[in-house]
C-alpha positions, 0 to 999 in steps of 0.5 A: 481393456482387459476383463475378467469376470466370475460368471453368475447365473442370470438370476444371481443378486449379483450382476457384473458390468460390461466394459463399456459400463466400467469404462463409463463410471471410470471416466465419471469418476476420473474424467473423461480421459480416463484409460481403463487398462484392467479390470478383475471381478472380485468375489466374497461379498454378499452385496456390492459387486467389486472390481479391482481397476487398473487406471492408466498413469495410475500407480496403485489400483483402485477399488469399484463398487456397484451396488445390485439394481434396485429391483433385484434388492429386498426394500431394507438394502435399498440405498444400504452404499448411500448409508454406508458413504453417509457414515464416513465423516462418523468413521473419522477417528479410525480413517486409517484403517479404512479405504478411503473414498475417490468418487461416489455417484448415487445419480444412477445416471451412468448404468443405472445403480449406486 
């Protein structure tokens, strides 16, 4: 897998993966097959830490989003992707103009955060 990151101080709000944690969540989202070619670290958000992913046999890339570890959120952001992912069906009548949801995983199983 390629990675390219934006390098944060060590304590920034924002925390990237590695590529081991990226390949994980793919495969939860996608299956176990799953072939991360790419990986780029988007940045300008306040919030999520974003990547642009490059899946093997996949024609168009896909968007990840990785809310920050729970310790390092102020107690009202706690859960704040759990909120936004609960309002989509609301967002129906303007669905084309928002990206559209493949995979959300609110366990915490695989690396720890939403």
């Amino acid at each position: 897998m390629e990675l390219h990151v934006i390098e944060q101080p060590a304590n920034a709000f924002q925390q990237g993966l590695t590529e081991r944690q990226i390949l994980a969540v793919a495969r939860r989202a996608f299956g176990p097959g799953t072939e991360v070619r790419s990986a780029t670290e988007l940045g300008g958000g306040m919030y999520n830490t974003t990547y642009r992913i490059d899946l093997a046999g996949c024609e168009e890339p896909v968007v990840l989003r990785v809310a920050p570890e729970p310790d390092r959120q102020f107690h009202f952001e706690r859960e704040l992707m759990r909120a936004e992912y609960a309002s989509v069906p609301w967002l129906a009548p303007i669905s084309d103009l928002m990206p559209r949801v493949l995979a959300a995983d609110f366990t915490q199983a695989v690396i720890g955060r939403d």
